[in-house]
Legacy VTK file of the C-alpha trace (Angstrom):
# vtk DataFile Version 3.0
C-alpha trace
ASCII
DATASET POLYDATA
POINTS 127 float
130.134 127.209 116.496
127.829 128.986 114.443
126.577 128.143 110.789
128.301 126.818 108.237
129.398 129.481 105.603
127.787 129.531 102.623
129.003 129.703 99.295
127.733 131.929 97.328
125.472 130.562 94.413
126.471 131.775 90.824
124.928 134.801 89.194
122.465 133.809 86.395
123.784 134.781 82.559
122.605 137.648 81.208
121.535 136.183 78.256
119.633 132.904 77.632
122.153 130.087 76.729
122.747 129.936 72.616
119.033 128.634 71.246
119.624 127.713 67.200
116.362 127.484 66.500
115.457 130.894 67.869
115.688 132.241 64.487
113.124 130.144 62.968
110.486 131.128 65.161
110.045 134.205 63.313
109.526 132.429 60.024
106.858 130.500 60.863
104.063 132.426 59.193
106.194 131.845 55.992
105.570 128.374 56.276
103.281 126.264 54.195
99.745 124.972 55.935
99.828 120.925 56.216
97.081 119.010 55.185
94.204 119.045 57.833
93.771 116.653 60.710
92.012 113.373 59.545
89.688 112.817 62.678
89.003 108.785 63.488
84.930 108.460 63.603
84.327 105.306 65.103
82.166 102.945 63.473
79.569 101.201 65.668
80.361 97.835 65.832
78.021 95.548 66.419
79.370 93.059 68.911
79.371 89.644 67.871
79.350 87.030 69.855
78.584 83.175 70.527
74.750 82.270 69.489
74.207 80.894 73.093
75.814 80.139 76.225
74.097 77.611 79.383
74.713 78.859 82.759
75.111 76.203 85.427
75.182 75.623 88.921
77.278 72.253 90.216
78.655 70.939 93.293
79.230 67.351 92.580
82.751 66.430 92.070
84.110 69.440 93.738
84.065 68.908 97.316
80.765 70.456 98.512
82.052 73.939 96.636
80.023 75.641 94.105
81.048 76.495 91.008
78.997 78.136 88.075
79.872 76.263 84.825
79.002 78.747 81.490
78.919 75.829 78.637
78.458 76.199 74.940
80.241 79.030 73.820
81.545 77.582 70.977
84.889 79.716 71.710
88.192 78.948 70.307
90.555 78.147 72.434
92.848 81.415 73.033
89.718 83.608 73.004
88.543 81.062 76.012
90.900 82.360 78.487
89.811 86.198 77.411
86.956 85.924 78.307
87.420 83.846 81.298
89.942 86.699 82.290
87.266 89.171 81.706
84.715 87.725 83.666
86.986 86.560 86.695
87.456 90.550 86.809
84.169 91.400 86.560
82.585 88.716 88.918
85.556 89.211 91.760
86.749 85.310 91.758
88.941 82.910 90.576
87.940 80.583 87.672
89.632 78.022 85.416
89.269 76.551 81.371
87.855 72.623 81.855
87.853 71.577 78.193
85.407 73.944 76.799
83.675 75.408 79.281
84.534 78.321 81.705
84.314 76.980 85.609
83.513 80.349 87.992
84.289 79.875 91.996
81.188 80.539 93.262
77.025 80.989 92.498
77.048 83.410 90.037
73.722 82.601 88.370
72.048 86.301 88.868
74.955 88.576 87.686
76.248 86.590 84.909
73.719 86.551 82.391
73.704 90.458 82.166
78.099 90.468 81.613
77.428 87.605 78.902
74.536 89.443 76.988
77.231 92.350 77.565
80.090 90.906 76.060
78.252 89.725 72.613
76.092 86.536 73.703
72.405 86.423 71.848
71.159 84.082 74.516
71.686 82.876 77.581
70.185 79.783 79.729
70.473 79.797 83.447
69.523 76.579 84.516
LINES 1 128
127 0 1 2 3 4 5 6 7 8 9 10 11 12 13 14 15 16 17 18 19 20 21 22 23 24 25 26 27 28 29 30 31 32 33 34 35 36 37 38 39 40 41 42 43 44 45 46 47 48 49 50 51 52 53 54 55 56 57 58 59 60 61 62 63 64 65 66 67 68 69 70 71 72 73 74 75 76 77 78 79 80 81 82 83 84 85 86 87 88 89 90 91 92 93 94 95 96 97 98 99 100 101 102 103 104 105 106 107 108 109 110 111 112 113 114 115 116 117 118 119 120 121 122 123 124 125 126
């Protein structure tokens, strides 16, 4: 057997399908000007954030793991765990709230000064 027969596809319409607003493209130059575009200029904001933060070292406690411990913050709560988030992201590892400080997997001492001074922080301790 050979190849299926084909039907034959439909011709296209002579004319476009009914457009109703076809008409009104002809009017446009009749139409009022709008206001003009408002553009958003972006203040600079100065980022504020806590007046100092210690940066910490610790194994004890943890089973021979380090951890770098980022203490007085003076964060609220809620905006804790954003920038815990932020810096887990940043830094590549996992990290947890402990009461009020921020507890990074890992010796982080070097690189995390620099994402702290980044994110608002006036002064930073590594000890």
């Amino acid at each position: 057997m050979g190849k299926k027969d084909r039907k034959p596809e439909p011709a296209a319409p002579a004319a476009p399908f009914h457009n109703p607003f076809a008409a009104l493209a002809g009017q446009r130059e009749a139409l009022p000007v709008g206001p003009e575009p408002q553009v958003a200029v972006p203040k600079p904001e100065a980022r504020k954030g806590p007046a100092k933060a210690v940066v910490r070292m610790e194994r004890k406690g943890r089973g021979g793991k380090e951890v770098t411990v980022v203490e007085q913050l003076g964060l609220p709560p809620a905006e804790r765990e954003v920038w815990l988030k932020a810096l887990k992201g940043a830094l590549g590892c996992g990290g947890a709230v402990e009461e009020d400080v921020l507890v990074l997997q890992g010796d982080h001492r070097e690189r995390l000064p620099g994402l702290l001074e980044a994110r608002g922080v006036r002064r930073v301790v590594v000890g």
